[in-house]
C-alpha positions, -999 to 999 in steps of 0.1 A, spaced: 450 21 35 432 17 -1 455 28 -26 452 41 -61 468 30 -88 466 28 -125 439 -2 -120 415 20 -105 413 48 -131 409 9 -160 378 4 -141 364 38 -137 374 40 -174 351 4 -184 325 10 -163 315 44 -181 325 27 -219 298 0 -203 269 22 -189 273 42 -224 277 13 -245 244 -3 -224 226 31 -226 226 28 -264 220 -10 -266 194 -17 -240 182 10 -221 168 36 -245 153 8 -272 135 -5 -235 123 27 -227 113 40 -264 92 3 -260 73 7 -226 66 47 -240 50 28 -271 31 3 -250 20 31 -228 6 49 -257 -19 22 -270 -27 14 -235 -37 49 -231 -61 52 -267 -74 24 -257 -83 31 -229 -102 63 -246 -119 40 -267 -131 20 -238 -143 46 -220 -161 65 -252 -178 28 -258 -190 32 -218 -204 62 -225 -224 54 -256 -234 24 -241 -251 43 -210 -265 69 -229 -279 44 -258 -293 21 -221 -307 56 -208 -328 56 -241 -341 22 -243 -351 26 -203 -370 62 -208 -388 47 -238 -423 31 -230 -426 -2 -231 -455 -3 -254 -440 16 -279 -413 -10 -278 -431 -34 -283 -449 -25 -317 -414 -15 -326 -406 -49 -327 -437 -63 -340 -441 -34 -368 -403 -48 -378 -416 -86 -374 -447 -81 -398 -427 -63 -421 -402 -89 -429 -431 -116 -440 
């Protein structure tokens, strides 16, 4: 038969001073941390995907663009530098 005595009701007693005193300490610092982490991940994550975006529709260009017209681009440019 368990019985309960005044040891018990210590130990109840520390245990909750320890999950409050823990709470305070390590687990809400932790957690205000991975929330931070998770933010940046997230913006970046926006920024990579605007960057894929603009980098399709700039590849979209160059591809619907003759290639002769492309080509004096780059020699119109060229000539002009001399």
């Amino acid at each position: 038969m368990i019985s309960l005595d005044l040891s018990v009701v210590y130990q109840i007693v520390l245990f909750l001073v320890l999950c409050f005193v823990l709470s305070k300490v390590l687990f809400r610092p932790y957690l205000k941390l991975l929330e931070e982490r998770e933010g940046k991940t997230a913006g970046a994550r926006q920024d990579t995907d605007k960057l894929e975006r603009e980098g399709a529709r700039l590849k979209t260009l160059y591809e619907e663009e003759p290639p002769k017209k492309r080509f004096c681009k780059k020699r119109g440019s060229a000539a002009s530098k001399s």
